[in-house]
N, C-alpha and C positions, 0 to 999 in steps of 0.2 A: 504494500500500500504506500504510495507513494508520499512523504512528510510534507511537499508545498509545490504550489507551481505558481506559474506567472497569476498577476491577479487580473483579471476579467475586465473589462473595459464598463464606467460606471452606468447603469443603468441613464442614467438623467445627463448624461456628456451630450454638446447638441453638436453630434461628430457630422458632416457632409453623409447624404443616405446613400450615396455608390461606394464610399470607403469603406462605411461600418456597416452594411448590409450582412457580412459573413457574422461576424463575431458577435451580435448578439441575438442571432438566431441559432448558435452555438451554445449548446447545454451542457454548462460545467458537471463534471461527475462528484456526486456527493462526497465521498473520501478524500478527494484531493480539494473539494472547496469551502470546505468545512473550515471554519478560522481555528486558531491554535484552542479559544476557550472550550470552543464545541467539540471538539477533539477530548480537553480534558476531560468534558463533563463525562463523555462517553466511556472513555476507558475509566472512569471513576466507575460507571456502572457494571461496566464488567471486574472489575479488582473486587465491588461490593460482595458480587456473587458469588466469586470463587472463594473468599473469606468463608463467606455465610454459609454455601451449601457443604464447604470442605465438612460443616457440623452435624446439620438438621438434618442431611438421611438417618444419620449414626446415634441420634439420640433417646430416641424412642429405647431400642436396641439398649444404651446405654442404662436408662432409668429401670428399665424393666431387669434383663439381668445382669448386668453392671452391679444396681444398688439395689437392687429385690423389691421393687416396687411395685405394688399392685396394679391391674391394668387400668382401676379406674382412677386411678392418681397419676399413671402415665398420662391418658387423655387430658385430667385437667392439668397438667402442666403445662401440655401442647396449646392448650387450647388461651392458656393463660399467655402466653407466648406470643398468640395471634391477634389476641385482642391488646397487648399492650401496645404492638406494633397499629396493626392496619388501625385499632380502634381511635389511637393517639394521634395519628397522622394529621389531624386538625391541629395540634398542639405545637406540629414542628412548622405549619404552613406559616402559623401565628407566629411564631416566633423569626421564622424568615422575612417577612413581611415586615416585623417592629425592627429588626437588629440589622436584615441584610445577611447574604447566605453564607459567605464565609466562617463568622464563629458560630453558626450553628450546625455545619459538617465539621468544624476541627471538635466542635464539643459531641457531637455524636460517634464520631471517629474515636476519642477516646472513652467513651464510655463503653464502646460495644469491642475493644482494647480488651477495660479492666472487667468487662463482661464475662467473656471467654476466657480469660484466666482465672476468673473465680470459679467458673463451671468447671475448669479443668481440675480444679482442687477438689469441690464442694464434695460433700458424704451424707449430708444429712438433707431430707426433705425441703426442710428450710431453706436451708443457705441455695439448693439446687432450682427453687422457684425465684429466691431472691436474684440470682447470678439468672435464671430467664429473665424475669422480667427486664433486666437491666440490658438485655441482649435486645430484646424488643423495642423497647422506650429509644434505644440508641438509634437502630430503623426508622422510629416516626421521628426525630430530628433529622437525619443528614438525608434522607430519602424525600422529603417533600421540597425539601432547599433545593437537593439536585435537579427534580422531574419541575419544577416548576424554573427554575433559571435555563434548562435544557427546553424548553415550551419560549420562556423569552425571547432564548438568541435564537429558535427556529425562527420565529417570526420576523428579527433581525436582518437574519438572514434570507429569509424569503422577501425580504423586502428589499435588499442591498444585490442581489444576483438572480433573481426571478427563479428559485431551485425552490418547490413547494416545501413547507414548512414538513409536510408527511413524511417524506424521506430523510431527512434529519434525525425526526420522533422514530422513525423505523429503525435507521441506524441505531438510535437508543436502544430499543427493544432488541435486535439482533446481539449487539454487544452480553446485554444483561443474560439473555440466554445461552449465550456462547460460557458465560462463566458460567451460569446453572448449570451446564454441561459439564464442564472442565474441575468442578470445585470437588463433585462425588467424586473421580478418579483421583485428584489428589487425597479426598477422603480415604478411599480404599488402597491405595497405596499405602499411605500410613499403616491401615491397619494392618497389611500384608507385610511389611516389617517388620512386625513385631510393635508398634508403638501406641498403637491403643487408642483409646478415644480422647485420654490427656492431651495426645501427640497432636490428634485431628486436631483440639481447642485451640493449643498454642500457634498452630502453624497459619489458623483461621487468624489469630490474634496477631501473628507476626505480618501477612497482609494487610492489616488494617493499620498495623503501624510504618510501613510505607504506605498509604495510604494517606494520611495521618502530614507523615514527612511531604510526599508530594505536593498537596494542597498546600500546606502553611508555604513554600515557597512560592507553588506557580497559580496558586487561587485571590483572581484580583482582590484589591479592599474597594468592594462599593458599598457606597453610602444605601442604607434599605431607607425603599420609596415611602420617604414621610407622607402620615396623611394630615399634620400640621397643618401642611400649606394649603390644603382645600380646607380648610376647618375653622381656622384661622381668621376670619374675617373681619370680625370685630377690632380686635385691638391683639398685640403679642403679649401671650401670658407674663407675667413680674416678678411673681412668687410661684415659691415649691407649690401651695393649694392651686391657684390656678391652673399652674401647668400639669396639676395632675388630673382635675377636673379635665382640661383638655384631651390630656390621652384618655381617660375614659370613653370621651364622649365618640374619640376616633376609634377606636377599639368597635364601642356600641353600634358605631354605622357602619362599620367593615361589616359586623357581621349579620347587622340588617340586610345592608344592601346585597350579602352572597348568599342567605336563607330566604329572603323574599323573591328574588328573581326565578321566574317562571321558567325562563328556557332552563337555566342551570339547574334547577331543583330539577328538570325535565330530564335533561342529561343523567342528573346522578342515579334518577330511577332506571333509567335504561341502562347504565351500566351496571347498576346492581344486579341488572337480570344475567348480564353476562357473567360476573361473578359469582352467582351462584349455581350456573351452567358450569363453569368452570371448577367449582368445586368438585364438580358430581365428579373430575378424574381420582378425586379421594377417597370417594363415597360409593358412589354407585359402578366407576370402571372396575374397581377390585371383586365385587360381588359379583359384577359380570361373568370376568375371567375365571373366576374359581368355581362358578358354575359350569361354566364351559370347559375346562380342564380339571379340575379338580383340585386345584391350587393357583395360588397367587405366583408362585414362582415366574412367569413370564410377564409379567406388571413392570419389573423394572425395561425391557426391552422395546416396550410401549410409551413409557417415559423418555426413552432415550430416540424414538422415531418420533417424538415431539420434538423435542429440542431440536434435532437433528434439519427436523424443515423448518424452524424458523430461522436458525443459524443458514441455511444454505436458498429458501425461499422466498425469507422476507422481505430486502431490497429489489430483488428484480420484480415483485409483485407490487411494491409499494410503488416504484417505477412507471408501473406499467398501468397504474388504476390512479397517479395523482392526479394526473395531468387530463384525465378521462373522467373522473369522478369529484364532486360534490362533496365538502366531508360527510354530510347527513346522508347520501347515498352509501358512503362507503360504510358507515356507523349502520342503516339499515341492512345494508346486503350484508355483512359480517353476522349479523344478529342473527337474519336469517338461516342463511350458511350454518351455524350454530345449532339453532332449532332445527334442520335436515339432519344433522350428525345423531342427534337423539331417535328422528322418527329410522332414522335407517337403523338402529338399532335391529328391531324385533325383524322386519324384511332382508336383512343379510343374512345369506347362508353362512352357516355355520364353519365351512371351508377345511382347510389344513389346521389342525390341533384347535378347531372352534374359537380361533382367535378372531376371524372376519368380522364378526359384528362391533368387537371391539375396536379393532382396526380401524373401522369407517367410523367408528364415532371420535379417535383420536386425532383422525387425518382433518376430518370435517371439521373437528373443532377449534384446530390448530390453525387452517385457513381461516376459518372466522376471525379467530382474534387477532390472524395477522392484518387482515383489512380493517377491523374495529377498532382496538387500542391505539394506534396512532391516531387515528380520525377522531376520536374522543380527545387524547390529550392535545390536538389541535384546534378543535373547537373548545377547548375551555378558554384562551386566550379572549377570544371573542366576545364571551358573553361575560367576562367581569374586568373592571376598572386594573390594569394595569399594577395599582398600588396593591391589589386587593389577590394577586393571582397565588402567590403561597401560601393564604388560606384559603383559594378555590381548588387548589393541588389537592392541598389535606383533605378538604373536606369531602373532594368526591372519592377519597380512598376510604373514609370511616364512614359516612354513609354506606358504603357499599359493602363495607365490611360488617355494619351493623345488622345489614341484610342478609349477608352471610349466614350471620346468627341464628337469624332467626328462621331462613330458606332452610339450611341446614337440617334443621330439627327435622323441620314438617316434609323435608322430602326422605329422609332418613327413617318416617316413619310410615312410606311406598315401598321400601325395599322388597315387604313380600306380598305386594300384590302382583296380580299377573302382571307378564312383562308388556303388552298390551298397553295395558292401564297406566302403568312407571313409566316407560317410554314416553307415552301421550304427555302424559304432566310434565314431564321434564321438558319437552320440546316446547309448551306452551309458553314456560317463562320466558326465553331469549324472543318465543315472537312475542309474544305481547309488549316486549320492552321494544321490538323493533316499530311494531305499532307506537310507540310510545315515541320513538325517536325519529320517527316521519312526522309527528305534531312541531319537531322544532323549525324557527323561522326559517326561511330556504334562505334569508339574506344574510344570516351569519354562516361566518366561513367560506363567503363565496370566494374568498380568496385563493383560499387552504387550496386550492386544486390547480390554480393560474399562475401566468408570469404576471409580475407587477408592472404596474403601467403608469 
């Protein structure tokens, strides 16, 4: 991948139209026109993953017989894990949003540091939820700074070189799964030398502490987007009470203004649906497979033909469908695409080792969210105030996770009706959210797909 090339001739130059006729009908390749930041943010997203996952296959495994933990004190520890993360992820937006993203990935970076090393020690119940959550909580800090400064300079960017904003976000997504990929093989390497699930912790810990290093040198210092200055109108506060009445009162309209808005609240519900679609590879692909074989054992090889297309898929798709597609198009047909993965379930034959059905609802679900999830983090920009966007990050990650919650249960609790019946519902959600996400305005986003002009 090549580290820089000549820069692009500027959109708004009023160059003679027979000399620049070529060059900016010339569409820069993402990798190479990616500025040096966007580049960081990216590899930031992949270094996260490989840290993070070198862990969380291997924990479960670890709590249960590692420390003799009963199954349902495994779960909730998992589950305590999930919600400190996705549930908090409002908390790291907000704080991005007052402080500016810089100390809020160097402080997340080290927490989720001295996270993994206390996991790597802990023995007792205690300390082994305390060292999760702290693993979590780290997540909702530096993870909503990243995807919302990564959503910024897309648009930066899509605005300085006419390269749509999708293919940016995608690059994101492809990175982040490329280490979701890569972090389990470092895991099981470890373990295959002998070094245990300590070795996994520490070795997750030691990526994050270059991590940690990288950023404090090459992560700019920007000022986070005061809402001061809109707020402000009256007179500039004098005293500490003033000024804190002020921040209050900007605080209270931040999050008026990102709970009240219709298309956004619109948005978060439609991606709830995909997220709890998404779930079901937790939930309902395992019950599949082990119906169908008689074990879980081929679960991880299904896992790894996800990763696998979106690591090798997701650019030349995202490519291929920005410049053609609407983001709410793209956010509808993912959904759908989605909702097909489920209904093909019960209609795929059975095939070689009864794996097909699953198969297709892997593959199907894996193209959906490679056409959705960028589409979504690109239209969030859109629909909220600039100053307001790391707590629009957040919040459409704990919304969705809150759904999670609660989709969870109640689909959890289909597992044994006929497959008919399970199928059907499941497929419902993602359309109904696609339904849901054809209601938003056709005029936001109309960019997300174009060269600027």
């Amino acid at each position: 991948m090549p580290e820089a090339v000549a820069p692009a001739p500027a959109p708004e130059e009023a160059a003679p139209a027979p000399t620049s006729a070529k060059a900016p009908r010339r569409r820069p390749r993402i990798a190479s026109a990616a500025t040096p930041y966007l580049r960081l943010l990216t590899t930031t997203q992949f270094a996260f993953n490989i840290g993070f996952f070198a862990v969380l296959p291997y924990l479960a495994a670890h709590l249960g017989g590692g420390l003799g933990m009963a199954g349902w004190l495994v779960g909730l520890v998992l589950g305590l894990r999930t919600f400190s993360q996705q549930g908090l992820f409002v908390v790291g937006g907000v704080l991005t949003d007052r402080y500016g993203p810089r100390p809020v990935v160097l402080a997340g970076c080290a927490l989720r540091i001295a996270g993994f090393g206390w996991l790597a020690y802990a023995g007792s119940t205690a300390t082994v939820i305390a060292a999760v959550l702290l693993i979590g909580f780290a997540a909702a800090l530096f993870s909503p700074a990243v995807e919302s400064e990564t959503a910024r300079e897309a648009v930066r960017h899509e605005k300085a070189t006419g390269t749509p904003r999708a293919e940016v976000l995608a690059l994101f997504s492809a990175a982040g799964q490329a280490g979701a990929f890569l972090g389990p093989l470092l895991g099981s390497l470890l373990l295959l030398l002998g070094g245990g699930f300590r070795a996994a912790c520490l070795a997750g810990a030691l990526v994050f502490v270059a991590v940690l290093t990288g950023h404090a040198r090459l992560m700019p210092h920007r000022e986070p987007a005061r809402h001061g200055g809109a707020t402000r109108t009256r007179r500039e506060p004098a005293e500490d009470g003033p000024a804190t009445r002020t921040a209050q009162r900007a605080t209270t309209s931040s999050w008026r203004a990102v709970f009240t808005s219709r298309p956004f609240l619109v948005l978060c519900l439609a991606y709830s649906t995909y997220l709890v679609a998404y779930n079901q590879l937790y939930l309902s692909l395992p019950a599949e497979v082990e119906r169908a074989t008689g074990s879980q054992a081929a679960l991880g090889w299904l896992f790894a033909l996800s990763s696998l297309l979106v690591v090798t898929v997701q650019l030349p798709l995202t490519r291929l469908c920005a410049r053609r597609m609407a983001p709410r198009t793209a956010l509808v047909t993912g959904l759908t695409v989605v909702a097909t993965g489920f209904a093909a379930v019960p209609l795929t034959p059975g095939g070689p080792g009864g794996l097909l059905p699953g198969a297709a609802l892997v593959v199907l679900l894996t193209l959906g969210q490679m056409l959705l999830v960028p589409a979504a983090r690109g239209i969030v920009p859109d629909l909220v105030d600039d100053r307001r966007l790391g707590l629009a990050t957040g919040a459409l990650s704990s919304v969705s996770g809150l759904a999670v919650l609660g989709g969870s249960a109640a689909t959890g609790a289909l597992l044994g009706a006929p497959a008919p019946v399970l199928w059907t519902a499941l497929a419902a959600v993602p359309l109904a959210g696609a339904a849901l996400a054809f209601t938003l305005p056709a005029g936001h986003g109309e960019k997300y797909g174009r060269r600027g002009k």
